[in-house]
C-alpha positions as CSV (number, residue, x, y, z in Angstrom):
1,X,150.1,140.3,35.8
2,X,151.7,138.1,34.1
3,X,153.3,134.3,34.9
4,X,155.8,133.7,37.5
5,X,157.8,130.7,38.2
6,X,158.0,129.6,41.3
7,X,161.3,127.6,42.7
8,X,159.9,124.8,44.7
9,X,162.4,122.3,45.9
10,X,159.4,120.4,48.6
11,X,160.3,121.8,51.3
12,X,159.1,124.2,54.1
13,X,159.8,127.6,52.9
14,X,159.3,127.1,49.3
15,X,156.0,125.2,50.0
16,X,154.8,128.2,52.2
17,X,155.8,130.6,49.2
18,X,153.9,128.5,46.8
19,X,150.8,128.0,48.9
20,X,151.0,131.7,49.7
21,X,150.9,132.7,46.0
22,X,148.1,130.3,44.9
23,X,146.1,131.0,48.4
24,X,146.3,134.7,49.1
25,X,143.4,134.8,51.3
26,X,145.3,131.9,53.8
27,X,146.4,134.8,56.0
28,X,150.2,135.2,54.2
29,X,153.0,136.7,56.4
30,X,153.6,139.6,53.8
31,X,150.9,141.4,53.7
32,X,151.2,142.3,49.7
33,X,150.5,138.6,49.4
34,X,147.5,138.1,52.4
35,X,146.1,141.1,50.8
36,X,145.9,139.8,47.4
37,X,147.7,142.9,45.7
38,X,150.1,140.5,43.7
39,X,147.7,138.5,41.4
40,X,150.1,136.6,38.6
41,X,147.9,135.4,35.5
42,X,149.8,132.2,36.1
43,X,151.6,130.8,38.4
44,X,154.4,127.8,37.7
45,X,156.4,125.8,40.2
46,X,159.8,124.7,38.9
47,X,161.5,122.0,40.9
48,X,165.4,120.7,40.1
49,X,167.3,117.7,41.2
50,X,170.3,118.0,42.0
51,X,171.0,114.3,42.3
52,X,172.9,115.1,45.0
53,X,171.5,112.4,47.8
54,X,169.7,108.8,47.5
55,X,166.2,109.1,46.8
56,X,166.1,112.4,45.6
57,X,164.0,112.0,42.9
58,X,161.1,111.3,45.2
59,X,160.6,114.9,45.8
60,X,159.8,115.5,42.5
61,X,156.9,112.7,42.8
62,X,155.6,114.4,45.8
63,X,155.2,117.6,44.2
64,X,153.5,116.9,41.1
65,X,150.5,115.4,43.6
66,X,151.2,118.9,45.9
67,X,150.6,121.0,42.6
68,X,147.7,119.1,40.8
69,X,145.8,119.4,44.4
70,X,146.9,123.3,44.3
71,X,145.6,123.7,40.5
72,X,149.5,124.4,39.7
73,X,151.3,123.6,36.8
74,X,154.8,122.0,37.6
75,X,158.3,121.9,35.7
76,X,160.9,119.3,36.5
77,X,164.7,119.2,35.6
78,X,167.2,117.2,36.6
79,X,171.4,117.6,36.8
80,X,172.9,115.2,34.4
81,X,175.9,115.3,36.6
82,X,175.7,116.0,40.6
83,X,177.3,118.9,41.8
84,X,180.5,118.8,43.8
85,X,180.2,121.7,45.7
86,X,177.0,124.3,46.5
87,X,178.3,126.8,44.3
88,X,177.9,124.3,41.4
89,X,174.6,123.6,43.1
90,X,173.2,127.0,43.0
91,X,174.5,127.4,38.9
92,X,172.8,124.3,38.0
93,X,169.8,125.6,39.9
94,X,169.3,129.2,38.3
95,X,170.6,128.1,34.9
96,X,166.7,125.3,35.1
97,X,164.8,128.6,36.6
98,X,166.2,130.4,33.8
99,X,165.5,128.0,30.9
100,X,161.9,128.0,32.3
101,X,161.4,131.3,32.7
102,X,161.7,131.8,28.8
103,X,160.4,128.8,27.6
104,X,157.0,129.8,29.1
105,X,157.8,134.0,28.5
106,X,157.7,134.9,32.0
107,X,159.4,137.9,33.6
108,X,159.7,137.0,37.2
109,X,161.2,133.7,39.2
110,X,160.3,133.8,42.8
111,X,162.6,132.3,45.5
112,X,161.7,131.6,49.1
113,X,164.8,133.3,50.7
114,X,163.9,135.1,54.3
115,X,165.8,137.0,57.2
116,X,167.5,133.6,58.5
117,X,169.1,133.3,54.7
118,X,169.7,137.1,54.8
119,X,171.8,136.9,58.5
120,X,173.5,133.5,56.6
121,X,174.5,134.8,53.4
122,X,176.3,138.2,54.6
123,X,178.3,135.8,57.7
124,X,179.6,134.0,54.7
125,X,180.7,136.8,52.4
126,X,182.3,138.0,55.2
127,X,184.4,135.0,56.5
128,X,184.9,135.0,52.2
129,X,186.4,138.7,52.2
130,X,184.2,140.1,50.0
131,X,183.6,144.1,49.2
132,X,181.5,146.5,51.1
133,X,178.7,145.8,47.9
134,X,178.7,142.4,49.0
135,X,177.7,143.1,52.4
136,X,174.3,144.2,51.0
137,X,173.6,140.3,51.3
138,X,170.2,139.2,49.0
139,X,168.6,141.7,47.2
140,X,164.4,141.6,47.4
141,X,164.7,142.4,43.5
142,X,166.9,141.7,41.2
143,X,167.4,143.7,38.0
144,X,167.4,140.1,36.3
145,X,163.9,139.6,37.5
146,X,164.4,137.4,40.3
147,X,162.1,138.2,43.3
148,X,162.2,137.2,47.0
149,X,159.2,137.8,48.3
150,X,159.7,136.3,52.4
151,X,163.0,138.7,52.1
152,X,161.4,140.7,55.2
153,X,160.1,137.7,57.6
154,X,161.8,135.3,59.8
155,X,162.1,131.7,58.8
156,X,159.7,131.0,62.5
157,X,157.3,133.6,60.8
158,X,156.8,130.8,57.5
159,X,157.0,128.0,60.1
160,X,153.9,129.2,62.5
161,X,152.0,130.2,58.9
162,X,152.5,126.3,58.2
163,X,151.3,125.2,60.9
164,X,148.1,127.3,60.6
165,X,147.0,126.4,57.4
166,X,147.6,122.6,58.1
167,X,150.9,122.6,55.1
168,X,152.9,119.3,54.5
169,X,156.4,119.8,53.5
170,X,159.7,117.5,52.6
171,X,162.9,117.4,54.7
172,X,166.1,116.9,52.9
173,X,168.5,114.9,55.0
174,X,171.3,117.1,53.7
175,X,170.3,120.4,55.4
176,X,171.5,119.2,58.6
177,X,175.2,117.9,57.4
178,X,177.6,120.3,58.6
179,X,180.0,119.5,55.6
180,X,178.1,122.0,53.7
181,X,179.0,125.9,54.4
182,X,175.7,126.9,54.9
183,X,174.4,124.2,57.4
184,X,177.4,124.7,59.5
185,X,176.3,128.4,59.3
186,X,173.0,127.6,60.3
187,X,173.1,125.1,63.4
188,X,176.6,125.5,64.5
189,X,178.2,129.2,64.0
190,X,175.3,131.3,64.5
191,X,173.1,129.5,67.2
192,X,176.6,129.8,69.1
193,X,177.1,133.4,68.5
194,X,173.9,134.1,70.4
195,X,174.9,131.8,73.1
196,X,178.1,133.2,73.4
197,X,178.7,136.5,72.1
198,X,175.3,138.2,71.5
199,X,172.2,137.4,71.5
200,X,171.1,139.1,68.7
201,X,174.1,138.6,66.7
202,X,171.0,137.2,64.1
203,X,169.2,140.4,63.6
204,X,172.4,142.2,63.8
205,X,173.4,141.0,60.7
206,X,170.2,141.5,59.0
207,X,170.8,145.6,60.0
208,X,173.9,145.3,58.9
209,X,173.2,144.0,55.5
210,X,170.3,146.8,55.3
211,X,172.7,149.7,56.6
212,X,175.2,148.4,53.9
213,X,172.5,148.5,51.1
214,X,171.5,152.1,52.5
215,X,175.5,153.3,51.9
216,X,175.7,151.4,48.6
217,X,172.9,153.3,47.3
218,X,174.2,156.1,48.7
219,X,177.5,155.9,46.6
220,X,175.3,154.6,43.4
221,X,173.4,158.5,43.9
222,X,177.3,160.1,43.8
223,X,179.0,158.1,41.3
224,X,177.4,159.8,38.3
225,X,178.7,163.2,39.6
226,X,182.0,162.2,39.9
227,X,182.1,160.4,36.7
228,X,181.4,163.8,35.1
229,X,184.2,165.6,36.6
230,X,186.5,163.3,35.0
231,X,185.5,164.4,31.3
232,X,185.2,161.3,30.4
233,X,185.3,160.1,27.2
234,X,183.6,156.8,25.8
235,X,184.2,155.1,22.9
236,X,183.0,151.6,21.5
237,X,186.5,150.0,23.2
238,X,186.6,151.8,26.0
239,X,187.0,155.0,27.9
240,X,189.1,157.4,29.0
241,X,189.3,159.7,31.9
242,X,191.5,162.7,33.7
243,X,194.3,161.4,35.7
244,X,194.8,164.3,37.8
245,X,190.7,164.2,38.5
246,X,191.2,161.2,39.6
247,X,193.9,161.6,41.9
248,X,192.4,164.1,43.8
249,X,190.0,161.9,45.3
250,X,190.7,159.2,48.2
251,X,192.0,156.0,46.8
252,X,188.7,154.5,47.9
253,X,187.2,156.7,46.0
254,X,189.1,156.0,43.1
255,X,188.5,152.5,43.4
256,X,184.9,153.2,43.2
257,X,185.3,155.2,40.3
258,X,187.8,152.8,38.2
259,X,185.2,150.0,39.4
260,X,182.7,151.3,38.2
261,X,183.8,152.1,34.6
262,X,184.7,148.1,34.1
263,X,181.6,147.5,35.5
264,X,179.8,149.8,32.3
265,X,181.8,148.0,29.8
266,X,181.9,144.3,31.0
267,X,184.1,143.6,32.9
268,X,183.6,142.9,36.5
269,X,187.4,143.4,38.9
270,X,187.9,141.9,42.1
271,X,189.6,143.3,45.2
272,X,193.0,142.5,44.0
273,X,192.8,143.5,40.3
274,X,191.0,147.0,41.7
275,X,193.8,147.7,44.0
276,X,196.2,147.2,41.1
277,X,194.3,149.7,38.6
278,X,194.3,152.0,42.0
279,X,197.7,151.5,42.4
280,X,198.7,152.1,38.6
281,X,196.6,155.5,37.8
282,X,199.0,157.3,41.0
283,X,202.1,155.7,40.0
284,X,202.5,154.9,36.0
285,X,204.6,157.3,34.0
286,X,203.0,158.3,30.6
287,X,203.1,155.4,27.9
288,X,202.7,152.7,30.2
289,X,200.2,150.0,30.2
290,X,199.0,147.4,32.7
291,X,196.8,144.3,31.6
292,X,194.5,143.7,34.0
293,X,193.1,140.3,32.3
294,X,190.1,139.2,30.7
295,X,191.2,141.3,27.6
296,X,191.5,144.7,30.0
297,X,193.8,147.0,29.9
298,X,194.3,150.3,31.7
299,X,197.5,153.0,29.9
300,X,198.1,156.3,30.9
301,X,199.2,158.6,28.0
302,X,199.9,162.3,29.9
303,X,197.0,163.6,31.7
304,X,194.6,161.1,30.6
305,X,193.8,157.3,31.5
306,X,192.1,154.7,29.6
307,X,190.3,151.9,30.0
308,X,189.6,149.5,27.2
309,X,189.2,146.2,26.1
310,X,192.8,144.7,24.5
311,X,192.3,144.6,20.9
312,X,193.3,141.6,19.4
313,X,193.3,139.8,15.4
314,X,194.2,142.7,14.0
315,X,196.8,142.7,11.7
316,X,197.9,146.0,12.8
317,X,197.5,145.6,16.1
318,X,200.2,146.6,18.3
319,X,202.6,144.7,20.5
320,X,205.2,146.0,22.9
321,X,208.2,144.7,24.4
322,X,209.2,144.0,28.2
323,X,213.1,143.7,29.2
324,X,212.8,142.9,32.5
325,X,216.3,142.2,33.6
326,X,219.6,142.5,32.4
327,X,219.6,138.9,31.8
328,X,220.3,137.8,28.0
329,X,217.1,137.2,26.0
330,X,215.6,138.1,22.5
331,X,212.1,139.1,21.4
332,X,209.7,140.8,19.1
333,X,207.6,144.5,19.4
334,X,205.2,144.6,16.9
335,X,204.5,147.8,15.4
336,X,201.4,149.1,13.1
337,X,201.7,145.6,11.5
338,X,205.4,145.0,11.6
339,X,207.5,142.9,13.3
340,X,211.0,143.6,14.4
341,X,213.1,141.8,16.3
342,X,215.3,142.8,19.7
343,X,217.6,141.5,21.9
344,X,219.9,142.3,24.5
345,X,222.9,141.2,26.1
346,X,224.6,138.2,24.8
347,X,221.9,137.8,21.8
348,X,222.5,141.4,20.8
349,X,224.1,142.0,17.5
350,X,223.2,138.5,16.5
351,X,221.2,139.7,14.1
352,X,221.8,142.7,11.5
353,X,220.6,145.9,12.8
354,X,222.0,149.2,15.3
355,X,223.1,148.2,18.8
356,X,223.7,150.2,21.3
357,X,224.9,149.7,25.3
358,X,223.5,150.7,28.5
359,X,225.2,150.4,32.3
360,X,222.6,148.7,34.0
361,X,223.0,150.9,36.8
362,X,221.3,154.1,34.6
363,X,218.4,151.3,33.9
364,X,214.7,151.5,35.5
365,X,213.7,148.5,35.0
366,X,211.3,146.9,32.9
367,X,212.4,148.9,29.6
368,X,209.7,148.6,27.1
369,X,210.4,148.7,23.5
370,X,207.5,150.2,22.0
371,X,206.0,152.7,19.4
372,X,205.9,156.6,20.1
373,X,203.4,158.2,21.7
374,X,202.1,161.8,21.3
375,X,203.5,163.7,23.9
376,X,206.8,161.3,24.4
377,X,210.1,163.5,24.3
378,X,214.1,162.5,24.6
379,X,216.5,164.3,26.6
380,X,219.4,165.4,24.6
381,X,222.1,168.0,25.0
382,X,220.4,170.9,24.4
383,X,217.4,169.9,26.7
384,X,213.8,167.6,26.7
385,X,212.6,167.3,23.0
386,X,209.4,166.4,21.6
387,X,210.0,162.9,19.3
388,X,207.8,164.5,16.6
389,X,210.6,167.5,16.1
390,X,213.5,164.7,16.4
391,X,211.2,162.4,13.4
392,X,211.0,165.7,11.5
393,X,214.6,166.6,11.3
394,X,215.3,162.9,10.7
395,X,213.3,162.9,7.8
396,X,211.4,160.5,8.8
397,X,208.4,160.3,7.0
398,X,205.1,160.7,8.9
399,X,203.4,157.4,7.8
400,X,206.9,155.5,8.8
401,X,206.9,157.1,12.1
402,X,204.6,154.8,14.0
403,X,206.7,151.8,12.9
404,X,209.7,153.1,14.7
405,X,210.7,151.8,18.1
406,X,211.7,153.7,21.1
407,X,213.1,152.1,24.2
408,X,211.8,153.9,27.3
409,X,212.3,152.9,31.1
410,X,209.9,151.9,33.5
411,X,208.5,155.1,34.0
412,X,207.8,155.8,30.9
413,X,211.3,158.2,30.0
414,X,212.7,157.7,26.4
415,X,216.2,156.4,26.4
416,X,216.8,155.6,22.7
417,X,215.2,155.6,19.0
418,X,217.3,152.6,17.6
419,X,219.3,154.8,14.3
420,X,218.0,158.2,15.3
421,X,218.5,159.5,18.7
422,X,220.5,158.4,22.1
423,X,219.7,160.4,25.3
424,X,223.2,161.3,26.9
425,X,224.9,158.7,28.6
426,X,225.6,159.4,32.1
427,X,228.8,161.0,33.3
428,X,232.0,158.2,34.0
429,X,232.7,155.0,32.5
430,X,231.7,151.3,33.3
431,X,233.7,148.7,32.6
432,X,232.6,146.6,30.2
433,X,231.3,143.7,31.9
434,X,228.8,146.1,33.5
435,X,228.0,147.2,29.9
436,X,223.8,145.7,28.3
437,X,224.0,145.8,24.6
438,X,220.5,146.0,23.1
439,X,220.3,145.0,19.4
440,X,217.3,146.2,17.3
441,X,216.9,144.8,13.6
């Protein structure tokens, strides 16, 4: 077996964890550890200060005597700056388990955590709002190689083990200060839950996180499956997928799905941003694109969707154009390494170039000036035409075609190739002040 760092902050349940590990034969409360059947070659307690009460560096005093009566190494850090919240507190923390764990080689960091933490942790992500994966509360194991042994045994389980085997432990002042989330979770919220409203509102939420880690890996068993349905196809940027697939599902379904694939290539989505892709794949005409931040996209082009990560430094890279009122206001679309320049109302025809004018009243808005797209077509007086067959009899040379611009609506229908083609204007006339001049140049 090889080494495993133990976290060891001086108190009780760490302590217990510790002792448990070096002293298998003490009669531990898992019986994997009383038993013996985890032997480490090595094991290494890591203790950090947080520096975030007086004193605090006294622990660390007290636990090098604890670990040289034990026959354990020990590893000390402190925060060069103390944390303002326990958030910060818990990053400082891993980031020192982590830095240990591979300066020595080791593969596993063990944290005391137990059922009391278990029933804490999912009351918190719930009054947070988080998803049905967070309800799963601590994980045993983590793929990361962090391992909670206690996971299964009450916090009075550790206590009465203590007790037996005659341990010593620290108390921090600070667990009992209700300004901290947790300790108001822990001697306020829950203790009058089971006064008030249940009395075994504790457990219950220890069955609720493992009946929501039972459905999660329920989904994780179907999610392959559907992925395949989709014909998905991946490529170093990204993927792309089958719209109408998709659609056929529930949208919680499809949020699973879309979820998942920024999950495989990086990018983790909250709630929000999810809802938004969801919202996007049913709704988005063909052409369109939605930036779902850090460097995300998701565009539909016909039947298919993609997903990919927003290229950027390119010299060719392309840019598009939003008009999203009728307001005056110029900009640039860039296009397979050119820029041209477009403006509307007012600041049309400022600059040399075609114009051409819109009522506002035929305009979806946000128009997008952007380059054509296989599959995009124009509606013209004899009927819907491909934009390839309108380049073609233009003469437009295939290499040139990608640096023309087309101005389509906001979902996604071609209104105008600036010196080529016009869809028909719609019957009547608008007086002019009702009239939005575009200008391309």
């Amino acid at each position: 077996m090889s080494t495993v760092v133990v976290a060891v902050s001086g108190g009780l349940d760490s302590c217990a964890l510790l002792h448990m590990l070096r002293f298998p034969g003490a009669g531990a409360v898992v019986p994997m550890l009383r038993e013996g059947a985890f032997q480490p070659s090595r094991l290494v307690a890591a203790h950090f200060d947080h520096r975030m009460r007086p004193g605090s560096n006294a622990d660390a005093r007290w636990l090098r005597g604890l670990c040289a009566a034990w026959g354990v190494d020990l590893v000390t850090g402190v925060a060069s700056e103390p944390p303002t919240s326990e958030a910060e507190a818990r990053a400082a923390r891993y980031g020192f388990l982590r830095e240990v764990r591979r300066d020595l080689g080791a593969r596993t960091i063990a944290t005391a955590h137990h059922k009391d933490d278990q029933a804490e942790t999912v009351l918190f992500r719930m009054f947070r709002g988080t998803g049905p994966a967070g309800l799963q509360g601590i994980e045993a194991e983590r793929a990361d190689g962090v391992w909670r042994p206690l996971l299964g045994v009450w916090r009075q389980d550790i206590l009465d083990y203590a007790r037996t085997v005659g341990l010593r432990w620290r108390e921090d002042p600070t667990n009992v200060a209700l300004g901290f989330a947790r300790n108001a979770l822990r001697h306020r919220v829950i203790p009058d839950a089971e006064r008030l409203v249940a009395p075994g509102a504790k457990r219950a939420l220890v069955r609720f996180a493992e009946r929501a880690a039972h459905d999660e890996a329920g989904w994780e068993s179907l999610i392959p499956r559907l992925l395949d349905s989709l014909d998905p196809e991946w490529r170093p940027e990204g993927v792309t997928v089958d719209r109408a697939g998709l659609l056929a599902f529930h949208p919680a379904v499809r949020a699973r799905i879309l979820r998942t694939l920024a999950l495989e290539l990086g990018f983790r989505p909250g709630s929000g941003v999810t809802a938004l892709a969801v919202d996007f794949a049913e709704s988005a005409g063909s052409g369109r694109t939605i930036d779902l931040g850090r460097s995300f996209v998701l565009r539909r082009d016909l039947d298919r969707l993609t997903l990919e990560r927003r290229r950027t430094g390119s010299p060719t890279e392309d840019r598009p154009l939003l008009i999203h009122e009728p307001a005056s206001g110029s900009g640039e679309v860039v296009l397979a390494g050119r820029s041209i320049w477009v403006g509307w109302g007012a600041a049309a025809g400022t600059r040399p170039g075609v114009v051409e004018r819109f009522r506002p009243d035929e305009l979806r808005f946000p128009l997008t000036v952007r380059g054509w797209e296989d599959g995009d077509r124009i509606r013209t007086s004899a009927g819907r035409r491909k934009l390839k067959r309108v380049f073609l009899e233009a003469r437009i040379p295939a290499a040139e075609r990608r640096r023309v611009p087309v101005l389509a609506d906001a979902e996604g229908v071609v209104l105008w190739i600036p010196g080529v083609q016009r869809a028909p204007r719609p019957p009547g006339e608008a007086p002019a002040r009702d009239v939005l001049p575009i200008g391309v140049g």
